[in-house]
N, C-alpha and C positions, 0 to 999 in steps of 0.2 A: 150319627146317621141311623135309622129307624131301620129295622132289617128290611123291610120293604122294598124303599128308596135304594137299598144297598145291593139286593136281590136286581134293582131296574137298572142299575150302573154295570151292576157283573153281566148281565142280559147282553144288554148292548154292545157291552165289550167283547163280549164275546162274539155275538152279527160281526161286530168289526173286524176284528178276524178273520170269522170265517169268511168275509166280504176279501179280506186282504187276501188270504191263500188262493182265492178264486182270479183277484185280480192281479196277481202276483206276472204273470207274463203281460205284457201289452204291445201294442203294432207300434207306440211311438220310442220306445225305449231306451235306442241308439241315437234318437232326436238331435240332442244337444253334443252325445259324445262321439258321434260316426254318423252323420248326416247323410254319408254317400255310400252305407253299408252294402243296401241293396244294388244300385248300377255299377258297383264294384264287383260283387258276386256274378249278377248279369253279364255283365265284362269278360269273365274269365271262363264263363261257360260256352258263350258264343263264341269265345279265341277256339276252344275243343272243339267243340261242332265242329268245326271248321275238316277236322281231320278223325274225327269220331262220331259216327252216327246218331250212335247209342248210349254216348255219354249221359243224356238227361234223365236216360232211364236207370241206367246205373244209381247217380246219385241218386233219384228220389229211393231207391231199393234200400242204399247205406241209411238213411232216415228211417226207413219200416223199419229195416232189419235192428238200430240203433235204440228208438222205442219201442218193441216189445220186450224189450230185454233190461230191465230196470229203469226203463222210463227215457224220456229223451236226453241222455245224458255224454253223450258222444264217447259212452264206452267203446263201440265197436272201433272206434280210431286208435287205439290205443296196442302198441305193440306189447309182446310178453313182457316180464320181468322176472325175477327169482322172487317174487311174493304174489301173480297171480300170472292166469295164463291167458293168452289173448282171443278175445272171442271171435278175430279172424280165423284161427284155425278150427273152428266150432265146422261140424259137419254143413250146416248151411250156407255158411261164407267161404269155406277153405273151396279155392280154386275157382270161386265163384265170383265172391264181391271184389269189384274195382272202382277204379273212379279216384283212390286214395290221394294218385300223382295230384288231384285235378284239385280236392279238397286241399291241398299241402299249397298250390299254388293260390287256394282263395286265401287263406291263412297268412302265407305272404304280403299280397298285396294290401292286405286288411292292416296287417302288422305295419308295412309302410305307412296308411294313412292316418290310421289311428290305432299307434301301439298300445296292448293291453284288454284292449276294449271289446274284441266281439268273441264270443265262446265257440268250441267245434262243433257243441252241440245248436247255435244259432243259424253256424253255418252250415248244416246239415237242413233244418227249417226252409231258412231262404233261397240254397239250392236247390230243392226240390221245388218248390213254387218258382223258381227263374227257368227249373229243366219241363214245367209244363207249360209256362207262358210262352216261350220262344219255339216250341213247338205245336204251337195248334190251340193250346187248350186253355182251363179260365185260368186266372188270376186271383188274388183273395188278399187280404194283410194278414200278412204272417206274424203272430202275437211271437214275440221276443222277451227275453231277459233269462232265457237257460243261463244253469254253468255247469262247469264240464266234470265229470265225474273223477276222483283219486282213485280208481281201480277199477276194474273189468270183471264178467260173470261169463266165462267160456260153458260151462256149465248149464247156465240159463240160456245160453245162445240155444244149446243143445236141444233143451226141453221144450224151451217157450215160443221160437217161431214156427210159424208152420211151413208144414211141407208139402208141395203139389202132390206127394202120394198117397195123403195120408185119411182121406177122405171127409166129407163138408161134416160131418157131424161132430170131429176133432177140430177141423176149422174153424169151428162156430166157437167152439169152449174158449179156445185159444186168444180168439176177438172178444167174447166176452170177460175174459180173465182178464185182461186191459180196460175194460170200460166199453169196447165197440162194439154197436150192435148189429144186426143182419144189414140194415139198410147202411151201416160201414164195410161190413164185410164185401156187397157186391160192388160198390159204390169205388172202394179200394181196390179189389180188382181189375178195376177199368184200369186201371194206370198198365194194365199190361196190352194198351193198343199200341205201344211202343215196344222195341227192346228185343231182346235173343232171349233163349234158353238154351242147353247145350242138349244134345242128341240123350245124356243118360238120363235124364230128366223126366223124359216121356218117351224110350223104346221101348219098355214095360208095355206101354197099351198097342204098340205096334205087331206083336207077333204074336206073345203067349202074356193074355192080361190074366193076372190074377191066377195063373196057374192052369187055364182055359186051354189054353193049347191055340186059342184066335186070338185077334187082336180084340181090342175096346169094340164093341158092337155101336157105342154113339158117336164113331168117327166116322163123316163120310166118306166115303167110301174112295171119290176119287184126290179126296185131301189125304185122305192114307195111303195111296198109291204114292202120292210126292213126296210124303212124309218116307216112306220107305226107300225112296229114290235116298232122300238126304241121309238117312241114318241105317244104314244096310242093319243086317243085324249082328254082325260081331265087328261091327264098322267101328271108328275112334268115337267114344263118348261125349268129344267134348266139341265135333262141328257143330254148328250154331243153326239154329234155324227162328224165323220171324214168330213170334209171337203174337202179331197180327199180320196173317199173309196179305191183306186187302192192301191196306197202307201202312207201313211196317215202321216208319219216322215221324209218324203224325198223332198229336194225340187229337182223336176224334171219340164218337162211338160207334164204328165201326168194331169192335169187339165185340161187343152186345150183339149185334147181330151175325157175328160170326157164330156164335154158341146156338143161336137159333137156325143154325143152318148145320151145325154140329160139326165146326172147325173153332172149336176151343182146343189149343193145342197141351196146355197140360189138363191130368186130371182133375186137377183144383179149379180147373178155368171152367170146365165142361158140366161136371157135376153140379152147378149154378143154374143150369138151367134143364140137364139132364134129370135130375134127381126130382122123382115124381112126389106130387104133394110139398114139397118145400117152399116158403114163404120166400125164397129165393128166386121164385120161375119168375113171378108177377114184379118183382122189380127190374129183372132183366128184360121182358118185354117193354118195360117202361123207357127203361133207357133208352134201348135200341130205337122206339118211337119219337124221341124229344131226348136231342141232345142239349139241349138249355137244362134238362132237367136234369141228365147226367149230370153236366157240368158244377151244376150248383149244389147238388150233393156231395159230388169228388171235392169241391172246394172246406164244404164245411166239416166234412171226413175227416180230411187230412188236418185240417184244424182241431178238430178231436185228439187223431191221432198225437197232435205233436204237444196237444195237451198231459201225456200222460206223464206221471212222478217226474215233471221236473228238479233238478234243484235249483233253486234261487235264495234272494240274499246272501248269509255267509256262507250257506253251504258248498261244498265244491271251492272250484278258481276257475279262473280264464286260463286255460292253458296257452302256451306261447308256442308250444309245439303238437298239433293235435295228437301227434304218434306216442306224446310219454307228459308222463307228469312231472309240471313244473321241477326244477330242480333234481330232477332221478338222471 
């Protein structure tokens, strides 16, 4: 073979590859081996609702919080061991993230119908697309074939997600450092027209922001009256307050225009549209005008999102118990 012709075959093989790692996840995946993946997940969410408002928001939160942190790999399910530490106890999950019961019970019934077969990290994927469909919002096919990670990064929990205090220009690195850009950043966000935050989260901007000795100056004024109502100031940290006061169960874009009224309840919500000159203002105006347009954004967001360092093929396993790896 002529180095040419040899050069044309290595070429190609190469596209094919690179064609294969791109298409390495796909919406049909579980086609032939769990056909009933997704109204089984559906299933068990809607059992929740039932008796948890805020379940949907939760799960979708264990998916973010899951891939920025080595990729969507359903590390964050995974409890301690004597060889790594669990990235639930990571300062932004510890006392925070829940939903685990509800994950344990998709795992279940999945396991009943087709044992082996779906990962925690898929089921992390499809619950969050089932906790924004039955609440309001779009719909999308959720590309599949994760597997589920042999260890955890408590560590990277620590560094890599962001934090509603930490302000949008750390925010932005943080989205970027995964691959997401500004128009993911706000787009992602919106997922907080659902859901709680607890009182310590945002009393910082209620009395003495920043060391000011006042509160946040971009919080209206009579949303901070209630807000103070709910979180006195040496109140419990951890009462719960709406994250969208408008409609607080629904996902709409009602959030988007709460920031333009300046009831973003964290810092991170607020600063989106607060923060002058930022490329940030002009997509939140957007939203808040067309929510078709949110919608369709939040859908291919999160599709980005759930894009990030999967493993697939041999890598990883299906675990059979989301909380530990096979066999430990």
């Amino acid at each position: 073979m002529g180095s040419s012709s040899a050069f044309v075959v290595a070429t190609i093989f190469l596209i094919l590859m690179l064609h294969e790692s791109n298409a390495q996840l796909n919406s049909t995946f579980y086609a032939n081996t769990c056909p009933n993946v997704s109204s089984i997940v559906s299933n068990v969410i809607q059992q929740a609702l039932q008796s948890d408002s805020r379940i949907g928001a939760s799960l979708i939160r264990l998916h973010f919080h899951d891939c920025f942190v080595n990729g969507c790999d359903a590390s964050i399910l995974l409890d301690g061991t004597a060889s790594f530490l669990s990235e639930k106890n990571a300062a932004p999950n510890a006392n925070s993230t829940r939903g685990f019961d509800v994950v344990d019970n998709i795992k279940t019934a999945l396991e009943n119908s087709c044992p082996g077969v779906v990962s925690c990290a898929d089921i992390l994927a499809i619950a969050a697309e089932a906790s924004v469909s039955l609440s309001g919002g779009p719909t999308w096919n959720v590309l599949l074939g994760r597997r589920d990670s042999l260890t955890a990064n408590q560590a990277g929990a620590n560094s890599s997600i962001p934090s509603p205090v930490e302000g949008l220009s750390n925010i932005t690195s943080k989205f970027s450092a995964v691959g997401l850009n500004t128009n993911d950043l706000v787009a992602l966000s919106g997922a907080h027209t659902f859901g709680r935050a607890q009182c310590r989260l945002f009393v910082g901007r209620l009395y003495n922001f920043n060391g000011t000795g006042n509160p946040d100056p971009t919080i209206n004024s009579s949303y901070l009256a209630t807000l103070q109502q709910t979180c006195p100031q040496n109140g419990s940290g951890t009462v719960l307050a709406n994250l969208d006061p408008s409609t607080p169960d629904s996902f709409d874009n009602n959030y988007f225009t709460n920031l333009q009224n300046n009831q973003g309840l964290l810092q991170s919500d607020q600063e989106l549209f607060s923060t002058t000159g930022s490329a940030t203002v002009s997509i939140v105006n957007s939203f808040s005008s067309n929510q078709t347009a949110f919608f369709q954004s939040f859908a291919q967001s999160m599709i980005n999102m759930g894009n990030i360092s999967p493993l697939t093929g041999s890598s990883g396993e299906i675990r059979s118990d989301c909380k530990k790896v096979n066999g430990s």
